[in-house]
Phi, psi and omega in degrees: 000123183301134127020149169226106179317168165303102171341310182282006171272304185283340167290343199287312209292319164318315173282012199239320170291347190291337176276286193304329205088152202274020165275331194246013194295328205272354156288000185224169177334144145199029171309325179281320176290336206268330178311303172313305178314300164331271181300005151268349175102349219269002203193145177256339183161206199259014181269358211219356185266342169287335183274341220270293166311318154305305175306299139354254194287019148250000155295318176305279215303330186293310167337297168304006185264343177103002210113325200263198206271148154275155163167096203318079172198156209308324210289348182252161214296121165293346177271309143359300169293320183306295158001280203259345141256055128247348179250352194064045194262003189242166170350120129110337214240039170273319183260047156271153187304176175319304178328285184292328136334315179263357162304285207306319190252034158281303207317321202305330203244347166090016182260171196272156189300326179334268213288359176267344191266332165271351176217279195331287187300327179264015151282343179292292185303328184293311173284331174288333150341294202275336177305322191283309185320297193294327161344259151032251158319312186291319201285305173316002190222022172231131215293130184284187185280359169250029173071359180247148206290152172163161181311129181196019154067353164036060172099172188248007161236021169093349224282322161285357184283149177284149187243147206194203176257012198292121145223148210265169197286168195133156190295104168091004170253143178299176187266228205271006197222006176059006201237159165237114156274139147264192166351284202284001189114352170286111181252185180195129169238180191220153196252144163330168172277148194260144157331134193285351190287340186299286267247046172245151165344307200227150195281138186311136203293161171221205163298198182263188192255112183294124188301004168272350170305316186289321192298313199256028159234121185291157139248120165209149178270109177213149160311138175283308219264026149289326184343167164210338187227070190209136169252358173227134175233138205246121177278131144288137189223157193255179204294001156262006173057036175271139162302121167306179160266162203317327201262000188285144185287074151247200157273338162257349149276021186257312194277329191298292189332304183312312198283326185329105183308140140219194203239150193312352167227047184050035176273122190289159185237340196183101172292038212324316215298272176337304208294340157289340159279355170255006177261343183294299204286332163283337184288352201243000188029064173219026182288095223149296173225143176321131137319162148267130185324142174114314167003032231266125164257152165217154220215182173287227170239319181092231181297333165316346188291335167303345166239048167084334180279116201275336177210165180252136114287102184259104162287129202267086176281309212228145167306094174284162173222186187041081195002080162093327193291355174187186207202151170244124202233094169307127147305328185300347175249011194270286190313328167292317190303308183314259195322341171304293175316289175325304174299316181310295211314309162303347179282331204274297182314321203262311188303299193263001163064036139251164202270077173257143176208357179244088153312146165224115182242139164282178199281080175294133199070024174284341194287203177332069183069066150247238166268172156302124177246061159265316210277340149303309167335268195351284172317309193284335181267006169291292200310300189310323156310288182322003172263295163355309181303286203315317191216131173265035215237000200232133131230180176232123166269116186245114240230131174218137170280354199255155146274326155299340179299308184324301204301330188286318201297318205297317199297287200312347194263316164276003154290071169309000000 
């Protein structure tokens, strides 16, 4: 496997590249893109690395969409459209000037270019980094025509590599197994990418469902942090792992209140949940800044350990966007989180030497300008049977405080 730069070389180049653009590429720095390339197949040598890079960052950029169509309109991933109007990826827009590439893709996010050139771009280059990187990776490790792992470029426009689990190591990405631990114990995992063929309004079709899957999943209307016989209870959270406030009717200010430490005259003493997503975020140099969508952080319970709950999951769903006023939610990241969870929850059982065996999800990416939520139903109970199928060792609660939301999960639970 050819040698792959450092991550933080390919962010200096990108960031180097935003200004002349990619009409000007043969002119700027590219020792790290044309290496990433190389070894993605995407190029043969220096009669072929400028297109080999362009392809290379227009592969990154579709990863980042989760899969679904790039194509500049809200339904699609914004940092992916930034992307791709900060580089001139999208049609007809390879030679506009600087400016206006970074007018365009501030617009995505509603901020003024100031503050998108000051927060917004460099979460752009850092995540088209890691994308061009997992690119990469997957392909080298996906078997050639003599069976042995190697590159082989998927197409002359990148369209075929494949998605997997491969990501590169680094300040605020998991490590080479995707998962992050600290000190204390707090993890994260981040799930492979679901297939882009995966990754439509409605979930791929599946086997039928084997009644011991069905025997070992619940529907119920309940508050989640009423929950009593779940040893994980999973918060949705948006990809910067901000917390509702204490007082909002969500699931995650529902679970942040429940968890709270206080004092005999109910005064909080210890905001357990935040304050642990924030010793994850700062130790992870991600104070700040976004996650990738699909993520599970996982936290104690705090005060919830009184009702039996061992642990918290926060799934990182969904994207704001227009400063907040609304949110963008991938099926591709409601099905990683799922699998995400799972995967965190066996490392946890094995790592920490607890006895887990019940997850609980509420109907995550269903809120506020999110999925529609049957085609959220759907998606979580597509992901979660599949896991189910994989490990018999689990069971699942899935908890709605609405009762037509119940009633949708019940629909999407007999659409087999």
């Amino acid at each position: 496997m050819r040698s792959l730069p450092p991550h933080h070389s390919l962010v200096e180049e990108l960031r180097a590249l935003r200004r002349p653009g990619l009409p000007r590429l043969r002119h700027c720095a590219r020792e790290a893109l044309r290496d990433t390339a190389l070894a993605a197949g995407l190029c043969g040598g220096e009669d072929d690395e400028l297109e080999g890079i362009e392809r290379l960052l227009g592969a990154a950029v579709r990863r980042l969409t989760g899969g679904s169509p790039l194509h500049d309109g809200p339904d699609c991933d914004p940092l992916a459209r930034a992307a791709a109007h900060t580089f001139g990826l999208f049609a007809d827009r390879r030679g506009v000037p600087a400016a206006d590439r970074r007018k365009a893709a501030a617009a995505v996010y509603g901020v003024s270019t100031e503050r998108f050139r000051r927060s917004y771009e460099l979460e752009v280059f850092a995540e088209l980094a890691t994308a061009a990187l997992a690119l990469t990776r997957e392909a080298t490790a996906r078997p050639g025509p003599n069976g042995r792992s190697g590159a082989n470029g998927g197409g002359p426009d990148g369209q075929g590599l494949p998605t997997g689990q491969g990501l590169p190591t680094g300040p605020g990405v998991p490590n080479s197994e995707g998962r992050h631990v600290t000190a204390g114990g707090t993890a994260a995992r981040t799930a492979p990418a679901t297939p882009a063929s995966l990754l439509l309004a409605d979930p791929p079709p599946a086997a039928p469902v084997p009644a011991h899957v069905t025997a070992r999943i619940d529907i119920r209307v309940c508050p989640i942090e009423l929950v009593r016989d779940a040893d994980i209870l999973v918060s949705s959270e948006n990809v910067y792992l901000e917390m509702s406030k204490i007082f909002r009717p969500t699931v995650s200010g529902a679970l942040r209140r429940a968890a709270a430490t206080r004092n005999i005259a109910g005064e909080i003493v210890d905001d357990v949940l935040p304050r642990e997503l924030g010793t994850w975020l700062r130790s992870h140099g991600r104070a700040g800044l976004p996650v990738r969508p699909g993520t599970v952080v996982a936290t104690s319970p705090g005060a919830l350990a009184a009702h039996g709950v061992r642990r918290i999951h926060h799934a990182a769903v969904s994207t704001p966007v227009e400063d907040g006023d609304r949110y963008h939610v991938a099926p591709a990241a409601l099905a990683e989180a799922v699998q995400a969870s799972f995967a965190l929850a066996r490392e946890e059982r094995a790592a920490l030497s607890l006895p887990l065996s019940t997850i609980c999800f509420p109907l995550i990416g269903a809120g506020r300008g999110g999925l529609p939520a049957l085609v959220a139903a759907r998606w979580l109970l597509w992901a979660v049977r599949r896991e189910l199928r994989e490990d018999t060792t689990w069971s699942v609660r899935l908890v709605t405080r609405r009762p037509d939301h119940a009633d949708v999960l019940r629909a999407a639970s007999s659409d087999r």
